[in-house]
SEZASE-444304 format. One record per residue (C-alpha): x, y, z; residue number from 1. Coordinates in Angstrom, 2 decimals. Layout:
! SEZASE-444304
SITE, X, Y, Z, NUM
...
***
This chain:
! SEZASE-444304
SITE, -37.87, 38.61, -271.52, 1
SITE, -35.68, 40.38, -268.88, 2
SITE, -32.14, 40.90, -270.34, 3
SITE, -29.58, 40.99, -267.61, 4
SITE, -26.98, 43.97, -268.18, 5
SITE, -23.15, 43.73, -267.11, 6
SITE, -21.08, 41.06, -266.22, 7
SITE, -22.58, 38.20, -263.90, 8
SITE, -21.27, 35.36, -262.81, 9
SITE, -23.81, 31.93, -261.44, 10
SITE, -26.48, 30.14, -262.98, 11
SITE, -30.33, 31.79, -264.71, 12
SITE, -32.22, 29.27, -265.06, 13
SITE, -30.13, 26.46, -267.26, 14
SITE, -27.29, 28.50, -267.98, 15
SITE, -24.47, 28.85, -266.21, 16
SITE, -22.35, 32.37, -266.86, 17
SITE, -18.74, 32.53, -265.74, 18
SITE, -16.54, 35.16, -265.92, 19
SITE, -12.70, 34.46, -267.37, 20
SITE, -9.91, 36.45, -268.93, 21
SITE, -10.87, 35.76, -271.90, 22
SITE, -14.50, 37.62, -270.85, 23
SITE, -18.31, 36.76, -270.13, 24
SITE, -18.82, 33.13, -270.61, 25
SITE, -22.25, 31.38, -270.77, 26
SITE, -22.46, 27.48, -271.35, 27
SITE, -25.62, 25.18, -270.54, 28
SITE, -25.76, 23.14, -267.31, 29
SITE, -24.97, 19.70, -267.73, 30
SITE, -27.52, 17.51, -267.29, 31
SITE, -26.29, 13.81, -265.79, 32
SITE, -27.90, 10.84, -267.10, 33
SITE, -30.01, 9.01, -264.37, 34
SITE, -27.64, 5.91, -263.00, 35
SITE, -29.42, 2.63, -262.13, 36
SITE, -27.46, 1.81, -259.27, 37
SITE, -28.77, -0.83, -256.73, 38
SITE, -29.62, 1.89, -254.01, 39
SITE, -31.72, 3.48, -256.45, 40
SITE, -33.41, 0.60, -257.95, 41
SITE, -34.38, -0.47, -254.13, 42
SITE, -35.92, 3.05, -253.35, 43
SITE, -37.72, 2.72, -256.59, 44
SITE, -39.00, -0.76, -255.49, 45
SITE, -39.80, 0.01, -251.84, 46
SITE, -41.89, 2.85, -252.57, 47
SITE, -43.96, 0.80, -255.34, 48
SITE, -44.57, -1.83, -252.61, 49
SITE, -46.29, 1.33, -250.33, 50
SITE, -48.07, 2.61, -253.28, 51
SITE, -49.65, -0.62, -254.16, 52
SITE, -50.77, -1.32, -250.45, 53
SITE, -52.21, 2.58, -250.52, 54
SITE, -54.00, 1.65, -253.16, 55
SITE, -55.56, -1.85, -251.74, 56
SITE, -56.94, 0.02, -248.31, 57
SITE, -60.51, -0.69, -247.46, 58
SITE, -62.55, 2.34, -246.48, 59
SITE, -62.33, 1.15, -242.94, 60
SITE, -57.99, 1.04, -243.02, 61
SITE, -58.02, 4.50, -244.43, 62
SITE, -60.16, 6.09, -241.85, 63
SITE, -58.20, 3.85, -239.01, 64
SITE, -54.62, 5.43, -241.22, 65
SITE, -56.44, 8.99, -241.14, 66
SITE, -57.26, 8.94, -237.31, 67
SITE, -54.12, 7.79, -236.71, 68
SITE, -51.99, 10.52, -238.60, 69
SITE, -53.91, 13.41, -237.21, 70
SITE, -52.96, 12.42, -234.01, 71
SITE, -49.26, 11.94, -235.36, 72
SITE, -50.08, 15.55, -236.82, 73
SITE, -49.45, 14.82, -240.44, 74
SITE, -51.39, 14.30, -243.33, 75
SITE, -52.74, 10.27, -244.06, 76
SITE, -50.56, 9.78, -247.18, 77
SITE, -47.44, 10.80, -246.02, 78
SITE, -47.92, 8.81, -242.86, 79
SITE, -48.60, 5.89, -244.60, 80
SITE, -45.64, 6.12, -246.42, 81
SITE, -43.41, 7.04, -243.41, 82
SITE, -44.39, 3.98, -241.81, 83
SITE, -44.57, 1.54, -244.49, 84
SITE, -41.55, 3.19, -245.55, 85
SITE, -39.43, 2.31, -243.07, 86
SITE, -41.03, -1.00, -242.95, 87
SITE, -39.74, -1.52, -246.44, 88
SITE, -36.46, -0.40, -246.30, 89
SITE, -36.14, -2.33, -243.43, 90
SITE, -37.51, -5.61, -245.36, 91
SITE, -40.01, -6.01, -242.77, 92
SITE, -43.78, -7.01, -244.10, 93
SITE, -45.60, -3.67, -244.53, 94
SITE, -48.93, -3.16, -242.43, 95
SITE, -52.19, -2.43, -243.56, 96
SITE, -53.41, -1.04, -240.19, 97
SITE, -51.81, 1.72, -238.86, 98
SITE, -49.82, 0.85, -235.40, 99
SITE, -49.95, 2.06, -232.18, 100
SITE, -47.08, 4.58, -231.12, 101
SITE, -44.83, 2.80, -229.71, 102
SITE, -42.32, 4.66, -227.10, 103
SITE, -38.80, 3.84, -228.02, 104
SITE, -35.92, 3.64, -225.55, 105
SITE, -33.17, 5.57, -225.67, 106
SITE, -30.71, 3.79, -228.19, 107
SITE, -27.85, 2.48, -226.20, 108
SITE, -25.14, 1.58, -229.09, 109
SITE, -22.34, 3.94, -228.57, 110
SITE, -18.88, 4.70, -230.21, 111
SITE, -17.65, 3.20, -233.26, 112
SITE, -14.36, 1.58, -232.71, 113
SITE, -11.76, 1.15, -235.70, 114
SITE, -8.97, -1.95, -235.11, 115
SITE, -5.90, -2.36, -237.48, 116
SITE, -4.13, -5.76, -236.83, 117
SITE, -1.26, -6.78, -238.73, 118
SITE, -3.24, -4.74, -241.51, 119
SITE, -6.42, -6.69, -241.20, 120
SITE, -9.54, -3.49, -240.04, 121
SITE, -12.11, -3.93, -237.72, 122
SITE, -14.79, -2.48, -237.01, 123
SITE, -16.86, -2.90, -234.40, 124
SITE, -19.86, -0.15, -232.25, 125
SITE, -20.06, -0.49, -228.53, 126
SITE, -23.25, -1.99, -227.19, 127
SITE, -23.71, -1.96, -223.50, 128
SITE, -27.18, -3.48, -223.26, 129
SITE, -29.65, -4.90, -226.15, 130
SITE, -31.38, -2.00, -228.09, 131
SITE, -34.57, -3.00, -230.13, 132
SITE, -34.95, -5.94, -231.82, 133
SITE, -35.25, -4.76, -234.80, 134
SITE, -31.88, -2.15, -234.93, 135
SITE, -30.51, -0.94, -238.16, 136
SITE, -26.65, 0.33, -239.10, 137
SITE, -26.38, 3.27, -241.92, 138
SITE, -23.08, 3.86, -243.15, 139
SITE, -21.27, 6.09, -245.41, 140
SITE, -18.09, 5.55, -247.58, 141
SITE, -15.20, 6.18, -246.09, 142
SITE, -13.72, 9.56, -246.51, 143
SITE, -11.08, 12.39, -245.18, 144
SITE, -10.23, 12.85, -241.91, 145
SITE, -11.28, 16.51, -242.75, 146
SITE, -14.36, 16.03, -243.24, 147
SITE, -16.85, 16.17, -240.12, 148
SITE, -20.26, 15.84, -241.54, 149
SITE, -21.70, 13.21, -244.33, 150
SITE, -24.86, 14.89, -243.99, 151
SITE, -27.59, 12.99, -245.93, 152
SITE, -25.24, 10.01, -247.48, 153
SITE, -26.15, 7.18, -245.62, 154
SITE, -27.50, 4.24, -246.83, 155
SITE, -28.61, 1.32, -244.55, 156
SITE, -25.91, -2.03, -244.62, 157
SITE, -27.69, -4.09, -242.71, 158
SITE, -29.21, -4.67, -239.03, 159
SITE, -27.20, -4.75, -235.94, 160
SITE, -25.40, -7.97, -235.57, 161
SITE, -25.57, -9.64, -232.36, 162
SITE, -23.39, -7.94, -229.58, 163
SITE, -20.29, -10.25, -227.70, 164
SITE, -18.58, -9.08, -224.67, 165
SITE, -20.39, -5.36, -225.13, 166
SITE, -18.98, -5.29, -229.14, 167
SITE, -21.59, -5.45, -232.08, 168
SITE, -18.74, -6.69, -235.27, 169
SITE, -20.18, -4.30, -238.24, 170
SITE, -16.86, -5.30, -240.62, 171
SITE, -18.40, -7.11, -242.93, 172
SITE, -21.68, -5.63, -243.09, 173
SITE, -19.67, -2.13, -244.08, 174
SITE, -16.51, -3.98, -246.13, 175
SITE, -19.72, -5.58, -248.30, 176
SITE, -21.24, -2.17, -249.65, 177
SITE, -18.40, 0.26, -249.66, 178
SITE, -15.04, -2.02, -249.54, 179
SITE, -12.15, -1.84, -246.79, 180
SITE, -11.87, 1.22, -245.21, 181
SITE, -7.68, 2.67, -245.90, 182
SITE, -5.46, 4.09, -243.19, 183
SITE, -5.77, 7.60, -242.59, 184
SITE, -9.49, 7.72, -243.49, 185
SITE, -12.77, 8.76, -241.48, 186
SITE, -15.43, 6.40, -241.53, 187
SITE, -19.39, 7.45, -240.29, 188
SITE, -21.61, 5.30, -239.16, 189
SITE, -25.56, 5.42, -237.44, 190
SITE, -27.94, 3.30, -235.85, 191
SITE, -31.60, 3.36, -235.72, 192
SITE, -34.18, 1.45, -233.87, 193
SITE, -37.31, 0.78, -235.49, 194
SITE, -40.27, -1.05, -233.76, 195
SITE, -43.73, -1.68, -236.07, 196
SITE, -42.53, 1.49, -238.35, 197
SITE, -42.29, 3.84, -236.27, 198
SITE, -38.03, 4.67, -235.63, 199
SITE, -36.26, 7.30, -233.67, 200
SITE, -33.85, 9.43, -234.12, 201
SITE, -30.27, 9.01, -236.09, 202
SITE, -27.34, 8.00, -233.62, 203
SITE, -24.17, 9.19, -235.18, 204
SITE, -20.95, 7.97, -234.55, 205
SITE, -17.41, 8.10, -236.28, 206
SITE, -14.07, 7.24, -235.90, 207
SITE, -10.47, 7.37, -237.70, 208
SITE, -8.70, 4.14, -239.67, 209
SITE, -5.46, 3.82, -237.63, 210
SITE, -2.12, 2.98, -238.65, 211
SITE, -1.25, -1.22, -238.03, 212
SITE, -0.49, -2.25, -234.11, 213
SITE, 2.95, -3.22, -233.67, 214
SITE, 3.36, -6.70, -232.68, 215
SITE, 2.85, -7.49, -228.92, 216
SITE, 0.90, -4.25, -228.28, 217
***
């Protein structure tokens, strides 16, 4: 076993060292219990629905799957589960025989627009013309106005409601999973179109909770 000389400070392995006034300190990393949360529990769940339909393809399906992801230039498993995936998560019925590409418009739902009347928020994305039918909002918990990336912590909240006068109303589709969003805060928000499993890119959007309109503005 190596023995590192000298004072270090950062983690080997599962000890973390730390140097203090008091000199070298070593403790072990924590290790966080695993949280059944309802996110969780509904990866866990779609991804046993993909696995079980892997597992009932004919010889015939796999081939047609195999064909089909060499053209897509990835392996047959994972592009399976990437479709069938997002066919899940979506709560669409999964497919058993891999689609045709489909060539997806450009998304046209645009800013996210944050309204704070008489203390009741709003919020609401611009939609200038109907994207795909099938057109689903990720959001993230509101956060700090200093803060200019969520990277990875989205979840999905629901799909696109129906848009009125050029405004798709997202309040209580966001209000239901993370609560109301306060004054002051930043609040992320993207859109993706999906058609038969296969989805484009992330549209990303934000905007700022602002302070309540005065009355007759």
């Amino acid at each position: 076993m190596k023995i590192r000389k000298g004072r270090f400070s950062g983690t080997l392995g599962q000890e973390v060292y730390v140097n203090s006034k008091h000199g070298q300190v070593v403790r072990s990393r924590p290790r966080r219990p695993w949280r059944r949360t309802p996110a969780r529990l509904s990866v866990q769940h779609n991804m046993a629905m993909v696995v079980s339909a892997w597992r009932k393809l004919t010889r015939k399906q796999y081939e047609a799957w195999a064909a089909a992801a060499q053209k897509a230039n990835m392996k047959t498993y994972p592009f399976f589960c990437k479709i069938n995936g997002a066919l899940a998560a979506a709560k669409l019925p999964l497919v058993m025989d891999p689609p045709k590409p489909e060539k997806i418009s450009p998304n046209p739902v645009g800013e996210l627009e944050i309204l704070n009347r008489g203390g009741v928020i709003t919020l609401r994305l611009r939609v200038p013309r109907a994207p795909a039918q099938h057109t689903f909002v990720l959001g993230s918990r509101w956060c700090s106005r200093g803060i200019w990336t969520r990277g990875n912590k989205f979840a999905i909240i629901g799909e696109l409601p129906a848009a009125k006068r050029g405004w798709s109303d997202i309040t209580e589709l966001y209000v239901n999973r993370f609560g109301v969003p306060q004054v002051g805060q930043r609040v992320f928000i993207r859109t993706r179109q999906l058609i038969n499993g296969w989805e484009d890119d992330f549209k990303e959007t934000c905007a700022d909770v602002p302070q309540p309109e005065k009355q007759g503005s």
